[in-house]
C-alpha positions as CSV (number, residue, x, y, z in Angstrom):
1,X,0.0,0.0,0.0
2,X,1.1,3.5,-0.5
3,X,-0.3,7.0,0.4
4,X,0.4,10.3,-0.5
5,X,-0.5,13.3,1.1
6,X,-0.6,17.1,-0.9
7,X,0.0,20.0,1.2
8,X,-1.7,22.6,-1.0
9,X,-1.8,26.9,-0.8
10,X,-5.3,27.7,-2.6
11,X,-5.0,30.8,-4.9
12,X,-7.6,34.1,-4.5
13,X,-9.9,31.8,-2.2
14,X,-12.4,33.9,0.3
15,X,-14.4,31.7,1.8
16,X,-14.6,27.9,2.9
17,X,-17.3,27.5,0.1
18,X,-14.9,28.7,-2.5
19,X,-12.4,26.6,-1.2
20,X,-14.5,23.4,-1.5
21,X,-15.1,24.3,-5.2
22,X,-11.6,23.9,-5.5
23,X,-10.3,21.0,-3.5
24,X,-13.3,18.9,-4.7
25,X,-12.5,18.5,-8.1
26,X,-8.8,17.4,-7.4
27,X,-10.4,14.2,-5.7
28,X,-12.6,13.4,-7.8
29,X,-9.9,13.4,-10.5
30,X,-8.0,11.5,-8.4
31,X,-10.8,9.5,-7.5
32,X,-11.8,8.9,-11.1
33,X,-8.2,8.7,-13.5
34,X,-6.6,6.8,-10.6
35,X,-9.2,4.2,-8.6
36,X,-7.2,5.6,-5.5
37,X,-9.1,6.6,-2.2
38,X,-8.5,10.1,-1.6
39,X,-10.5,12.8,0.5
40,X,-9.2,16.2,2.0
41,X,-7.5,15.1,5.5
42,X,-6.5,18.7,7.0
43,X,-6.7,22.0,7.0
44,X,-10.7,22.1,7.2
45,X,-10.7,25.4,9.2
46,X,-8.6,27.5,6.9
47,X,-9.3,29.3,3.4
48,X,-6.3,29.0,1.7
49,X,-4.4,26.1,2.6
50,X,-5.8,22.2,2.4
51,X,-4.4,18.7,3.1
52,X,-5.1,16.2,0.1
53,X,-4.6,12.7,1.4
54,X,-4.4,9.0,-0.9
55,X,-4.1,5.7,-0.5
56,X,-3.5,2.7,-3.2
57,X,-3.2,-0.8,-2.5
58,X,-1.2,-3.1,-5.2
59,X,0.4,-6.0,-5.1
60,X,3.0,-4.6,-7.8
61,X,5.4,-2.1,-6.3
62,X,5.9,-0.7,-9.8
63,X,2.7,0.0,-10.1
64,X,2.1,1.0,-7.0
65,X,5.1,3.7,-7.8
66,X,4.2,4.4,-10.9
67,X,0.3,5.6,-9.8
68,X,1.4,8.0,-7.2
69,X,3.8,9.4,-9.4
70,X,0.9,10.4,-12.0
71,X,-1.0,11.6,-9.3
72,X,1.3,13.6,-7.7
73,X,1.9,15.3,-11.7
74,X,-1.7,15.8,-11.8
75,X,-1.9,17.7,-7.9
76,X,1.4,19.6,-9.2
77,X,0.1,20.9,-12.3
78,X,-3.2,22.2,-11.6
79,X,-2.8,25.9,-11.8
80,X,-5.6,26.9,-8.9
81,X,-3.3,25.5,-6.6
82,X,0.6,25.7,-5.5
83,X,1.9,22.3,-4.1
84,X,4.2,23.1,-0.9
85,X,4.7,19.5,-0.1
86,X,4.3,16.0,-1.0
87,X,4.7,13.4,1.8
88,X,4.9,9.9,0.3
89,X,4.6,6.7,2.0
90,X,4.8,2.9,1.0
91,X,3.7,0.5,3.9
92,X,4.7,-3.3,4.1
93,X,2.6,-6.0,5.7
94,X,4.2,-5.4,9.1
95,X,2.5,-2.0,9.2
């Protein structure tokens, strides 16, 4: 399993509203191109900033690599958003 988590500065966001309109369609294009579970995890309180978290479960590492590494292109190139940190995570069976 792996997991990725997004921290993200929102652009001319006012309101928690207007944030939602913007973190809501990152995760379901996650959700969607990807089949990974992904939800915002942090942040709820504040305008600007948000918390994107993933999770992917394969039994090919490769894969497994290879799918966060397209999601984190997709976080990193939406232009509503600046990416100020990408926390990555692979866990074993012992975790």
């Amino acid at each position: 399993m792996g997991t990725l988590s997004f921290d993200l500065l929102l652009g001319d966001v006012r309101s928690l509203k207007e944030k939602r309109s913007v973190v809501r369609p990152i995760v379901a294009e996650l959700q969607r191109k990807y089949a990974v579970s992904a939800a915002e995890v942090d942040h709820m309180d504040l305008h600007r900033r948000a918390v994107v978290g993933l999770a992917l479960v394969s039994g090919d590492a490769g894969h497994l690599s290879e799918v966060l590494d397209r999601c984190e292109r997709l976080v990193a190139a939406r232009p509503e958003v600046e990416l100020l940190s990408v926390r990555r995570r692979f866990h074993g069976e012992d975790d």
